[in-house]
Structure formats: structure tokens, C-alpha cells
Backbone bond lengths (Angstrom), bond angles and torsions (degrees), N, CA, C in turn:
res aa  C-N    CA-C-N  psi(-1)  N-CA   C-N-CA  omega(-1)  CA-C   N-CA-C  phi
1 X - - - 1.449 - - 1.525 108.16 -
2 X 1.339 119.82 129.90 1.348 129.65 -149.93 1.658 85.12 -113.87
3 X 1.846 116.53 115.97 1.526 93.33 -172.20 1.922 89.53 -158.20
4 X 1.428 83.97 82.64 1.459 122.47 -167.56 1.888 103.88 -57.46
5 X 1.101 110.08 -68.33 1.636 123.08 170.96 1.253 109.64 -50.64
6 X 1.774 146.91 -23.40 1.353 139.62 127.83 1.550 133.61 -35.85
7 X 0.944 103.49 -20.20 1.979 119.38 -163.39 1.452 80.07 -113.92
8 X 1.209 135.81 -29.44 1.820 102.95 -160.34 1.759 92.91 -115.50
9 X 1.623 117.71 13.75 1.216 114.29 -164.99 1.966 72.89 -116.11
10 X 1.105 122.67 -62.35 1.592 100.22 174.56 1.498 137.17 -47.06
11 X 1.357 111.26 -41.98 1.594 141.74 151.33 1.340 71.29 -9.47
12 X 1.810 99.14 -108.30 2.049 114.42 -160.92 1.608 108.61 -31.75
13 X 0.996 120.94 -22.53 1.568 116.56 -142.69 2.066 85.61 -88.90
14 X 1.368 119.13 -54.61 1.275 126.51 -130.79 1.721 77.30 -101.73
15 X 1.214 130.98 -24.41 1.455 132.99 149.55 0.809 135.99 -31.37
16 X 1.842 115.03 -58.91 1.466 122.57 -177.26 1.656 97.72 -85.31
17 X 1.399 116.08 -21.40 1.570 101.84 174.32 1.576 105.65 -73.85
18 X 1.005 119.26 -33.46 1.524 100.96 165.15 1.097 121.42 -31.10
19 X 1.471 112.77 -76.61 1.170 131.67 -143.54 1.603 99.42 -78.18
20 X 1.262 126.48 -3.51 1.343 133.02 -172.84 1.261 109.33 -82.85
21 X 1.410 107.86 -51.09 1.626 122.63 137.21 1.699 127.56 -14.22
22 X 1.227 87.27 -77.50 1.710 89.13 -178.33 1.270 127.39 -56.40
23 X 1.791 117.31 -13.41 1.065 141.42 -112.27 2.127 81.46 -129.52
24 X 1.793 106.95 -17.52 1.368 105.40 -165.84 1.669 115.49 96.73
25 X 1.801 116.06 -15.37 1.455 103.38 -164.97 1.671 103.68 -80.17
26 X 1.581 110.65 139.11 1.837 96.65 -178.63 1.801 110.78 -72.44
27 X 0.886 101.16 71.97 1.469 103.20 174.34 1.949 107.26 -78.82
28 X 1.154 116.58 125.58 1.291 125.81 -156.93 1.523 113.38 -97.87
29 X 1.432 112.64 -36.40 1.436 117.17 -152.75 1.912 98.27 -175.25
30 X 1.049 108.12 159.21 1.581 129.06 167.82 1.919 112.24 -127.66
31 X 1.159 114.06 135.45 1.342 131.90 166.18 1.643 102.44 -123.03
32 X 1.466 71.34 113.86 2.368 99.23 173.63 1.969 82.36 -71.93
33 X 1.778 88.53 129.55 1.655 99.26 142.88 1.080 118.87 -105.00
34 X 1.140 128.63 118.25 1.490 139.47 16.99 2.043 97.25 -147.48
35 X 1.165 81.78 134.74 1.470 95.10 163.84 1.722 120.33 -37.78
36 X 1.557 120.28 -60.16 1.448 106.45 174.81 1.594 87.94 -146.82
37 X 1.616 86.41 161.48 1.707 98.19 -168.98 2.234 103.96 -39.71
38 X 1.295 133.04 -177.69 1.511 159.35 137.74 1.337 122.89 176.94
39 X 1.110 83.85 -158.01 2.026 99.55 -161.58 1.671 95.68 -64.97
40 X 1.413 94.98 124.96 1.501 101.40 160.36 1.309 102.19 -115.88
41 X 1.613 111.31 130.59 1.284 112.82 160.20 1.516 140.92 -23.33
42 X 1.829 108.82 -63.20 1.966 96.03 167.06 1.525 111.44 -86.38
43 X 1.283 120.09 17.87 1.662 100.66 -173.54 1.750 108.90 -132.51
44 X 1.662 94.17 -11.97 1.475 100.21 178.05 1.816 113.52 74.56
45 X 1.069 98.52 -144.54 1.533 86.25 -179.61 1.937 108.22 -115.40
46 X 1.103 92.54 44.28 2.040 105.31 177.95 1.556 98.52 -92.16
47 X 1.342 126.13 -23.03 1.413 111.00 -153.63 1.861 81.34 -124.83
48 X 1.587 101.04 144.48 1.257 102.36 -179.22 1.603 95.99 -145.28
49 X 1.869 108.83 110.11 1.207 144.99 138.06 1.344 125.63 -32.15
50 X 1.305 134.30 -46.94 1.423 119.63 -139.04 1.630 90.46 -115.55
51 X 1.232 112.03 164.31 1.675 122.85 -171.99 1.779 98.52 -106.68
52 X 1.300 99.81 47.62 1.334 117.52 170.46 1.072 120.07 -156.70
53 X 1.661 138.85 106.81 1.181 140.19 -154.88 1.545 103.22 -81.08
54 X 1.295 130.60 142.48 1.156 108.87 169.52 2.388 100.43 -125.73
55 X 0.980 107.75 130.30 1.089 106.80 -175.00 1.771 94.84 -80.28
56 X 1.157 129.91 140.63 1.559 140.34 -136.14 1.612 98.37 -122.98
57 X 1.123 127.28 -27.46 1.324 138.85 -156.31 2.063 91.97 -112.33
58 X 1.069 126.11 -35.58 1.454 137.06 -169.22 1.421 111.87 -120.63
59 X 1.269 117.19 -11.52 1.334 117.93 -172.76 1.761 127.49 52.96
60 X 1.044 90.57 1.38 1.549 95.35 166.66 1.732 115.33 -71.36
61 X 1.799 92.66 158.05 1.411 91.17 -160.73 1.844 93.41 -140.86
62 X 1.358 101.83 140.79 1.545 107.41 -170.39 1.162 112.33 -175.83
63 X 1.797 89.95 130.29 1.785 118.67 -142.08 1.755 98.47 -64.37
64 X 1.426 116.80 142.76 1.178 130.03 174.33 1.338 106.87 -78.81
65 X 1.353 121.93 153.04 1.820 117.90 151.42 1.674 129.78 -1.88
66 X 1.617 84.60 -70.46 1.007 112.89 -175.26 1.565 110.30 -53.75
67 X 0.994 123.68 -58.84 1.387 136.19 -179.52 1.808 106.27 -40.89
68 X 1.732 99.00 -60.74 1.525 103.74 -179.61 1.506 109.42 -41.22
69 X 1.586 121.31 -48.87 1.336 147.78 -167.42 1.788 105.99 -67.06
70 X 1.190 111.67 -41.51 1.323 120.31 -173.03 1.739 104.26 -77.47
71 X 1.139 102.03 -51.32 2.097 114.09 163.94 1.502 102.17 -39.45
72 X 1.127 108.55 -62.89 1.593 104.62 -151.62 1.964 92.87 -72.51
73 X 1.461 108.94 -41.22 1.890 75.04 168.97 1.751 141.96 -65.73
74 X 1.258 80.28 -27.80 1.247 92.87 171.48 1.644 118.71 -70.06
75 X 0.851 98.09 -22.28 1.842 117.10 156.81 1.350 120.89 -46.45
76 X 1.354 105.74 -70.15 1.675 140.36 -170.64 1.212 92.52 -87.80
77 X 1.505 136.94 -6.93 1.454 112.61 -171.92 1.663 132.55 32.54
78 X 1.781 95.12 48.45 1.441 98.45 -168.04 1.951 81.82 -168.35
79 X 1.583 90.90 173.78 1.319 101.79 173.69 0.989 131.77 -103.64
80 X 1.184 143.11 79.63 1.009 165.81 169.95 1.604 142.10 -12.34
């Protein structure tokens, strides 16, 4: 799953936490929402969050873009 507007919406995100950083703020840690798509309360299961596809009907589960993209910083310990 090719999910381009996830990767460039973390991109900004893990950026300005940098720089929030550099900046003196004690920013400690980041938590990715959500690991693989589920039930959200107002949207049910139509809207899918997580950088892990989960096929709903088979339960199979298979890594998004994003996910590959999210690995490799966490790799590099940098942003990527």
C-alpha cells in the first residue's frame, strides 16, 4: 500500500520534533498512531490510521510504505 500523504505528514511531524529539541523543549519520546489500521470510535473501521494494512475480512496484515519508511528511520536514527 503506497500511502504517500502518511510519509510526508510524518516527514513534517518528526521535523518539527526535532527542532523542538534543538530548540531546548524536553521532548522525551514520540508514539506513531497507530501501528496497523482498527476500529475507531467516530469512523468505525472506514478510516485507516496505522502504517499497517490490515485486510479485515482475512485478517491479514501488510506493511504500508509508510511503515517501510518509518523502519528505516528508526534504523538511521534520523529522518529520513
Amino acid at each position: 500500500v503506497i500511502d504517500t500523504d502518511r510519509i510526508m505528514y510524518l516527514r513534517q511531524y518528526l521535523k518539527a520534533a526535532h527542532r523542538a529539541i534543538r530548540e531546548g523543549y524536553p521532548l522525551k519520546g514520540y508514539f506513531l498512531w497507530s501501528f496497523m489500521d482498527n476500529f475507531e470510535w467516530p469512523y468505525g473501521y472506514s478510516r485507516r490510521f496505522g502504517i499497517t494494512y490490515v485486510d479485515y475480512k482475512t485478517q491479514q496484515r501488510i506493511p504500508k510504505a509508510s511503515f517501510n519508511w518509518y523502519a528505516e528511520c528508526i534504523c538511521q536514527n534520523r529522518v529520513v
